[in-house]
N, C-alpha and C positions, 0 to 999 in steps of 0.2 A: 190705527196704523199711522205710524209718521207719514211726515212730507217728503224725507228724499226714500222712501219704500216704498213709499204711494207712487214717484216720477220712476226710480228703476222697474217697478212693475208696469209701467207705458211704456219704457224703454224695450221692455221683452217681448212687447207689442208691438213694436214698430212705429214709437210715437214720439217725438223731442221736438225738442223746445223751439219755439220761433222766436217769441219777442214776448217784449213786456208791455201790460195793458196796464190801466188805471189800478185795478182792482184785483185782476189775474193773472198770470200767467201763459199764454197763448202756447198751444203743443198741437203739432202736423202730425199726422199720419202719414210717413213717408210716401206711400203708393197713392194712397187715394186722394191726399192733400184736404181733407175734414180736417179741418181745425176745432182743439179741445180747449177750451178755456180751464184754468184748475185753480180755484180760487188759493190765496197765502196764510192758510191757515196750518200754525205747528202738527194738527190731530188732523188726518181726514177717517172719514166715516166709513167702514168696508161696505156699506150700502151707497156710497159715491164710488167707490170702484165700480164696486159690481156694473151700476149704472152707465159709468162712460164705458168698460169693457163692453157692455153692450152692444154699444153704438158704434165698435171700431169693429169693420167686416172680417170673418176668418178667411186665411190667403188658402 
């Protein structure tokens, strides 16, 4: 999966962007304010979705 498929699919989660780290990308879960780090890599893995989708609570 790309990089901007990989941030619209947090997007449909309730998840955008903060700020920019050294390394990654920093993204808030609106409600709960968990911050996601999402590293700048062109390809992310659907086993790193899977995994941060994990970790963002269903509303």
């Amino acid at each position: 999966m790309n990089r901007q498929d990989f941030i619209k699919t947090l997007g449909d989660h309730g998840v955008f962007f903060d700020h920019h780290g050294t390394r990654h990308d920093i993204f808030v879960h609106e409600k709960t304010g968990k911050k996601i780090p999402v590293p700048r890599h062109k390809e992310m893995k659907n086993k790193f979705l899977k995994l941060v989708l994990k970790e963002i609570p269903k509303d």
